[in-house]
N, C-alpha and C positions, 0 to 999 in steps of 0.2 A: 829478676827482681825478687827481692824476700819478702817474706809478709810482712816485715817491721816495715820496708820501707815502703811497701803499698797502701800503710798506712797514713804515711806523711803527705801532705797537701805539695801540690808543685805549682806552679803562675797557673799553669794552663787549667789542674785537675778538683775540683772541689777537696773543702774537708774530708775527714771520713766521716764526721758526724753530718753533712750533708749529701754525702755518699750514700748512706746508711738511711737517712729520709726519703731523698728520691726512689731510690728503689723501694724501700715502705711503700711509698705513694703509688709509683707505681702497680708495685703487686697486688696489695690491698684493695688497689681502688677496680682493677682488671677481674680479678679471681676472688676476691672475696680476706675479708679479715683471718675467718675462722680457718681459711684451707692455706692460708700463706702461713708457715713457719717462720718460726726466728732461722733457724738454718738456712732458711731459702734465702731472707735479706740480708744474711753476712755473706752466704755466696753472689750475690748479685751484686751486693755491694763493696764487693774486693776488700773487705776489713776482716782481723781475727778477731776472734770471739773476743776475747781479752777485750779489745776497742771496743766492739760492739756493747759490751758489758760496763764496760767505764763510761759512755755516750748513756745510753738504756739500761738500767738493772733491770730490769722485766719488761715483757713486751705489753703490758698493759701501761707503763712508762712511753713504749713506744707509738702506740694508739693515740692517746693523749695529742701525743707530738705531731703526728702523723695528721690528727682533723686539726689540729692547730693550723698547719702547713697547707692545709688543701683550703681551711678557709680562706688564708693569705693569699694567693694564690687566686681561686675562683673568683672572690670578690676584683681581685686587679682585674682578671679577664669582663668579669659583669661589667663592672663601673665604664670601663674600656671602650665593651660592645657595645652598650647603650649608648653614648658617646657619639660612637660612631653613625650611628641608625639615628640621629637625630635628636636625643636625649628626653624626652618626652616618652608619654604612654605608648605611643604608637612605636616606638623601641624594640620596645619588651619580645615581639613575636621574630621580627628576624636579627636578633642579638641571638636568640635563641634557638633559630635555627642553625648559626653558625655551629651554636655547643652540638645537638642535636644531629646534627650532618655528618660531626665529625668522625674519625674511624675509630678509636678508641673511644666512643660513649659509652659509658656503662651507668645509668641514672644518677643521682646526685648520693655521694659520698656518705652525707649524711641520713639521711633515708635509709640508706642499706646499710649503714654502723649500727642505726636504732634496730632495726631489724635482725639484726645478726646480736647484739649483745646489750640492746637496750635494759635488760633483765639480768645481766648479771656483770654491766659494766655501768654502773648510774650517771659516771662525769658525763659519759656518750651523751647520754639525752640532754644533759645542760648544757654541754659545751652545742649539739646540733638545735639545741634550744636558741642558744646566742647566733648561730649561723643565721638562723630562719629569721628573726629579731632583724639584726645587722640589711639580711636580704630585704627584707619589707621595708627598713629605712630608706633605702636605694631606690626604692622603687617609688617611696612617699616624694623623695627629691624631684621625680620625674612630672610629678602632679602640680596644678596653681594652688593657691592657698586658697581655701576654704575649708567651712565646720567639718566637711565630711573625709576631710583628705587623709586621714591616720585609715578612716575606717575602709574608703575605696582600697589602699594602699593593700593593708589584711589581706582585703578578699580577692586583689590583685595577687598579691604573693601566694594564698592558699589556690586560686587557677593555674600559677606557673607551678606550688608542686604537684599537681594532676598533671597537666602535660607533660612533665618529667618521669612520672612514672609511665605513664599512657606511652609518651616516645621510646622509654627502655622494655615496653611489653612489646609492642607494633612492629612487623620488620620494614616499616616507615614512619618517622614523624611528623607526617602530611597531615592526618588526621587530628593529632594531637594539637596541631600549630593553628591548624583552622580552627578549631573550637576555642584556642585558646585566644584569634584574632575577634572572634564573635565574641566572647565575653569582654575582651577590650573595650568594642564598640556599645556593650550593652548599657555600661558604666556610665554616668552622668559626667564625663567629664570633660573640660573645654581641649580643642586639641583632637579630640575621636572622633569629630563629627558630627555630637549631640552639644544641646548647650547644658552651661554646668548649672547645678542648681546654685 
């Protein structure tokens, strides 16, 4: 097959501009922004540079794309997992161990973009700004309605990103998940055990 036509989409095989994402996503999210090349994601991604370059003109174009895509993405899996674990507060710790369990975890995408180019990429921090927002809305839906429910919500969200990191230091996230089930229960909220205020 030539590389023109490895570019071309078939029933079965993505875009190459989805081609070209996934393995972004991928790489990025595995080994890091800074040590993934754009040659590494055109190789991975079976597209020429040429394509690569009409898709992305620069890989900070690609970045961009790339937490665009993991938000999209993460969020379906959050909303998902919550769901499934009963939709409520009591959710939050084994939704989380599913991500946390999994073999490829490498902590939250976001976290480690602001840390790798926080400083010398700024969309990063607003675009991981809007994730973390978005995340804590999710979390506020799981709550009953009362004065305090944006605010448990915060400090629900600012717990789950400690366990996240906590789980990507640890070479288990046992620890993480129980700390993170005790601050659940600490919350005043109806649903954990305690009554709400």
């Amino acid at each position: 097959m030539s590389k023109l036509s490895a570019d071309k989409p078939t029933l079965t095989q993505p875009s190459a501009r989805m081609r070209i994402l996934l393995a972004a996503h991928d790489l990025f999210y595995r080994d890091g922004i800074r040590a993934t090349g754009v040659d590494r994601v055109i190789a991975e991604s079976g597209v020429t540079k040429v394509t690569f370059y009409r898709h992305f003109p620069s890989k900070n174009d690609l970045i961009r794309e790339f937490l665009a895509f993991r938000h999209q993405r993460w969020m379906t899996w959050f909303t998902e997992a919550l769901q499934r674990h009963g939709g409520d507060d009591r959710a939050l710790v084994p939704a989380l161990a599913e991500w946390f369990g999994s073999e490829n975890y490498r902590g939250c995408a976001f976290i480690n973009s602001v840390g790798e180019l926080g400083t010398t990429l700024p969309d990063v921090v607003t675009i991981s700004h809007r994730h973390k927002q978005d995340m804590a809305d999710v979390i506020a839906g799981l709550l009953p309605e009362n004065p305090q429910r944006a605010q448990h919500a915060r400090a629900l969200a600012l717990a789950v990103d400690g366990a996240i990191v906590r789980a990507q230091m640890d070479a288990s996230p046992e620890e993480a998940l129980r700390t993170l089930d005790w601050i659940v229960h600490l919350l005043p909220i109806s649903g954990n055990g305690t009554d709400s205020e």
